[in-house]
C-alpha positions in Angstrom: -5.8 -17.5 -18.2 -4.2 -15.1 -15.6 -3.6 -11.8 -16.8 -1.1 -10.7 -14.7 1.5 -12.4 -12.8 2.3 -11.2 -9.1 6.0 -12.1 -7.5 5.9 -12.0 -3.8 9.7 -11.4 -2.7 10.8 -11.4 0.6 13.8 -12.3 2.8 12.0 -14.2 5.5 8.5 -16.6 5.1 7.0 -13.9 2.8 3.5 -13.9 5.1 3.7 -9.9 5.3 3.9 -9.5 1.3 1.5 -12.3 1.1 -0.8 -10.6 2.9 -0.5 -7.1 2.0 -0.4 -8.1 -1.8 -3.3 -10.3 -1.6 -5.4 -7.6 -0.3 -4.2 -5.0 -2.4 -5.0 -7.2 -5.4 -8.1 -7.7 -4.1 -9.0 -4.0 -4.6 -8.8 -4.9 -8.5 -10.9 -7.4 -11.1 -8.1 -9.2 -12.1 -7.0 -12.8 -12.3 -3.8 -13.2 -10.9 -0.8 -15.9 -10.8 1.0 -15.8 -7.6 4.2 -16.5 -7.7 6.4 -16.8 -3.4 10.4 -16.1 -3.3 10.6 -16.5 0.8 13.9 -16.5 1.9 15.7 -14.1 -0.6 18.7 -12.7 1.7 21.5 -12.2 -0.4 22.5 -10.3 -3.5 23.0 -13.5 -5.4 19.4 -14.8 -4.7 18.1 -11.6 -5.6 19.9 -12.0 -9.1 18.1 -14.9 -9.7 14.8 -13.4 -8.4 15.2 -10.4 -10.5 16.1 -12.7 -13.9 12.9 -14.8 -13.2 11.2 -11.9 -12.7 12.3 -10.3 -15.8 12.0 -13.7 -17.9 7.9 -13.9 -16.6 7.3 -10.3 -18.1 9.4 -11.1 -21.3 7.3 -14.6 -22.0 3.7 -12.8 -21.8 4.1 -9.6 -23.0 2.8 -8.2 -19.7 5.1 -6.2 -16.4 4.7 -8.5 -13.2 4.0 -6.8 -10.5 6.4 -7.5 -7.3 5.5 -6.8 -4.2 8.5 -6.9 -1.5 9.3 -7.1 2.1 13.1 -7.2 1.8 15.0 -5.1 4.6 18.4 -5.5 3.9 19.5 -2.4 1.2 21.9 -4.3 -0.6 19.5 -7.4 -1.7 16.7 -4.7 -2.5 19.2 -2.5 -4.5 19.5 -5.2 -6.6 15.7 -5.7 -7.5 15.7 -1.9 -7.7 18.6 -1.4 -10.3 17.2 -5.0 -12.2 13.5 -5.7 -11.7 11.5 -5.1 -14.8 8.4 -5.5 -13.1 5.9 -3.1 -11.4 8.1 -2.8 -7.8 6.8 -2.1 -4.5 8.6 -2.1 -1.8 6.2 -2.0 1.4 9.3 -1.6 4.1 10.4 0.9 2.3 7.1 3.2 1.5 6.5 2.9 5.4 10.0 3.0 7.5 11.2 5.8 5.6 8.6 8.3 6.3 8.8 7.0 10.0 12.8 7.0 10.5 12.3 10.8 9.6 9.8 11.6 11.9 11.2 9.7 14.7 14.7 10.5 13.8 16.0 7.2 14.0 17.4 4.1 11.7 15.1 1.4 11.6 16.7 -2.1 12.7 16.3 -3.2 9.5 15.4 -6.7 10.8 14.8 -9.9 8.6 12.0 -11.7 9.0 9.3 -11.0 11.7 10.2 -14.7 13.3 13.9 -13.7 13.9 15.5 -14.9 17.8 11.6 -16.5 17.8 13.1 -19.1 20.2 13.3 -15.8 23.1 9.8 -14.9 22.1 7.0 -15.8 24.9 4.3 -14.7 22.3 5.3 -17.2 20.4 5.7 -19.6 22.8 2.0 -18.9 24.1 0.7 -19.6 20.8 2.2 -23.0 20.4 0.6 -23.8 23.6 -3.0 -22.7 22.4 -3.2 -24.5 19.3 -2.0 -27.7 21.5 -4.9 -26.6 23.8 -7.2 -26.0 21.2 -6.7 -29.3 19.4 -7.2 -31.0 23.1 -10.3 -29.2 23.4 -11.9 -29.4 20.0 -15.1 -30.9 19.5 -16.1 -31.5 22.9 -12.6 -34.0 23.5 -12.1 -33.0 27.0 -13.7 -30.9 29.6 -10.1 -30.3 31.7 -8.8 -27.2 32.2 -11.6 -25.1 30.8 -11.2 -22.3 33.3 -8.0 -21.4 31.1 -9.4 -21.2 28.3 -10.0 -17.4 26.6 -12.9 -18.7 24.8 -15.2 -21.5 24.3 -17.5 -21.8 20.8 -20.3 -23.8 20.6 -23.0 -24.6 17.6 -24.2 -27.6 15.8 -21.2 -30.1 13.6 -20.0 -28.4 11.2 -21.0 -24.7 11.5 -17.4 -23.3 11.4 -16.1 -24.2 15.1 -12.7 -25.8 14.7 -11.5 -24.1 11.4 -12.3 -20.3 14.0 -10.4 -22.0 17.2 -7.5 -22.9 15.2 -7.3 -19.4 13.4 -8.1 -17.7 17.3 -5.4 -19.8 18.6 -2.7 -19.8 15.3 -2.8 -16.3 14.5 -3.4 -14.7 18.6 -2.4 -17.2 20.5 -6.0 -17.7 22.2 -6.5 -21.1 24.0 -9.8 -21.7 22.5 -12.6 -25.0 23.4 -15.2 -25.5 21.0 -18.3 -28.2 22.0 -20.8 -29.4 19.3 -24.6 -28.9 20.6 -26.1 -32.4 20.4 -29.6 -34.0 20.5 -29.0 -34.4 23.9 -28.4 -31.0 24.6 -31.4 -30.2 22.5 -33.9 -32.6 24.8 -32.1 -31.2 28.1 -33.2 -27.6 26.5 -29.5 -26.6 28.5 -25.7 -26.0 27.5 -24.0 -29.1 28.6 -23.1 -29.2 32.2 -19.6 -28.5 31.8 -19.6 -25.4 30.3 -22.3 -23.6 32.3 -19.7 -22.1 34.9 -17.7 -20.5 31.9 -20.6 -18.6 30.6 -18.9 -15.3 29.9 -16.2 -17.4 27.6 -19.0 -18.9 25.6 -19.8 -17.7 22.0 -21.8 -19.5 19.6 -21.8 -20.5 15.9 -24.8 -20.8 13.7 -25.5 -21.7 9.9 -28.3 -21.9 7.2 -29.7 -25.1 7.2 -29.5 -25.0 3.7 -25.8 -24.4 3.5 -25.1 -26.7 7.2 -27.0 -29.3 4.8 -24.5 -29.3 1.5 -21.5 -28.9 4.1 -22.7 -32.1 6.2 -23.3 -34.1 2.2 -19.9 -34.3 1.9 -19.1 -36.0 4.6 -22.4 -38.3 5.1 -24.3 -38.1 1.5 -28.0 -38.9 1.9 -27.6 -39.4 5.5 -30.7 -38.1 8.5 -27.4 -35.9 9.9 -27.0 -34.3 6.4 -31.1 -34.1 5.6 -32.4 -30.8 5.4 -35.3 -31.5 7.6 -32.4 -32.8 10.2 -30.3 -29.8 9.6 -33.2 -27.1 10.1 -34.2 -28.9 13.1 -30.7 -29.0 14.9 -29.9 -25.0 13.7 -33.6 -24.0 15.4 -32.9 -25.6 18.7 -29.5 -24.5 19.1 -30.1 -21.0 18.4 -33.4 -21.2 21.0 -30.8 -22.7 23.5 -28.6 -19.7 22.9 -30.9 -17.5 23.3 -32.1 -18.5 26.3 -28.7 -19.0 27.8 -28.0 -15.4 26.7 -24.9 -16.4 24.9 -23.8 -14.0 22.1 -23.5 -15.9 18.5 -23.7 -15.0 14.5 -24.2 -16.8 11.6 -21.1 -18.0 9.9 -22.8 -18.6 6.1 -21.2 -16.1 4.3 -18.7 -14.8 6.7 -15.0 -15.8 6.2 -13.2 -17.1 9.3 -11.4 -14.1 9.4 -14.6 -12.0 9.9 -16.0 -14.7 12.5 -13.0 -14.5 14.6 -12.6 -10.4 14.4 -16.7 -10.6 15.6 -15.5 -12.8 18.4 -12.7 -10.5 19.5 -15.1 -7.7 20.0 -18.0 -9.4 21.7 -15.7 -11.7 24.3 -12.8 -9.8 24.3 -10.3 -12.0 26.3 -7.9 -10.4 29.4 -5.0 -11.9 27.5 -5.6 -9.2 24.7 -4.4 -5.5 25.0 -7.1 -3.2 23.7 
């Protein structure tokens, strides 16, 4: 059973109070119900917001706490004047501090994807998870001078999950190759990606844990045995270090942590620093 319920209001997608409230929560031992209002933009849906809102805290006997990313003052009036719950309103606790020390009105702008049709960010990043899903697992070898970064590692040790996040959340065109037997008998990176050497990062595992990930998908198979598994993670990491390629274990790290370790070691030119 929860013991508290958490209402993420916004008037856009609601990633930034996602996010921020998530992290915040995280600060605390507590289980928690999260509960998304995306898209509330007008005083009517914040009336309905603010009545579920208030309903939630009657039912258990507990405040909800809200955490909120609306902009426009009159929709966050109304949670202000109404909301029973624990309120925090992020804009607020950080533009007004700032439009006093800059001595200027914020833009008050919904959403962080508004006019995202103008924005070449944006556009950049659709074409590097299109690039990155062309060059996952080894698929093609074209194009691989534009790429900001290439992983490589043994199947399954975390490679396309971290090239999707790279390209989905900075818009990095990012090629991941599995190393293979072959690889591993050749004692050298595949031939393609030998040129790119600077780009190349690699992606290592526990046997142990590469072995219950690899179950899953082939139970009592020789690519999921142990023996297999600690064979596989011991050659590619020689090969690495050989080839002087920079890599880390992902076993307990979340992809989040992989891809920030990344960042700092490759540190692609598309990237201000």
């Amino acid at each position: 059973m929860h013991t508290r319920t958490i209402f993420l209001i916004s008037d856009g997608t609601g990633i930034t109070a996602e996010t921020f409230g998530q992290a915040i929560m995280a600060q605390f031992d507590v289980k928690a119900r999260y509960v998304r209002l995306p898209f509330i933009d007008t005083p009517d849906k914040a009336f309905q917001a603010v009545r579920q809102i208030n309903h939630t805290g009657d039912v258990e006997g507990r405040k909800p706490f809200v955490f909120s990313t609306l902009v426009d003052p009159g929709v966050l009036k109304v949670l202000e004047d109404g909301c029973r719950g624990l309120l925090m309103d992020m804009f607020g606790t950080f533009l007004r501090p700032l439009e006093q020390e800059l001595g200027l009105k914020s833009l008050h702008r919904v959403g962080r994807f508004a006019d995202i049709s103008k924005s070449q960010a944006y556009t950049d990043r659709i074409e590097a998870i299109n690039f990155s899903l062309a060059h996952d697992d080894g698929q093609s070898n074209r194009d691989l001078e534009g790429a900001d970064v290439i992983l490589v590692g043994v199947s399954r040790s975390g490679k396309t999950p971290t090239s999707l996040y790279l390209a989905m959340q900075y818009g990095l065109k990012c090629a991941n190759y599995p190393l293979i037997p072959e690889d591993f008998e050749r004692k050298q990176l595949p031939p393609a990606l030998v040129p790119f050497r600077k780009k190349i990062f690699g992606l290592t595992i526990a046997p142990e844990r590469l072995s219950e990930i690899r179950n899953e998908r082939r139970p009592n198979s020789k690519y999921a045995s142990l023996d297999n598994c600690r064979m596989e993670v011991a050659e590619a990491e020689s090969m690495m270090r050989r080839s002087g390629i920079r890599w880390l274990s992902t076993t307990t790290k979340s992809i989040e942590e992989i891809a920030t370790t990344i960042l700092q070691e490759v540190r692609p030119e598309r990237l201000a620093y």
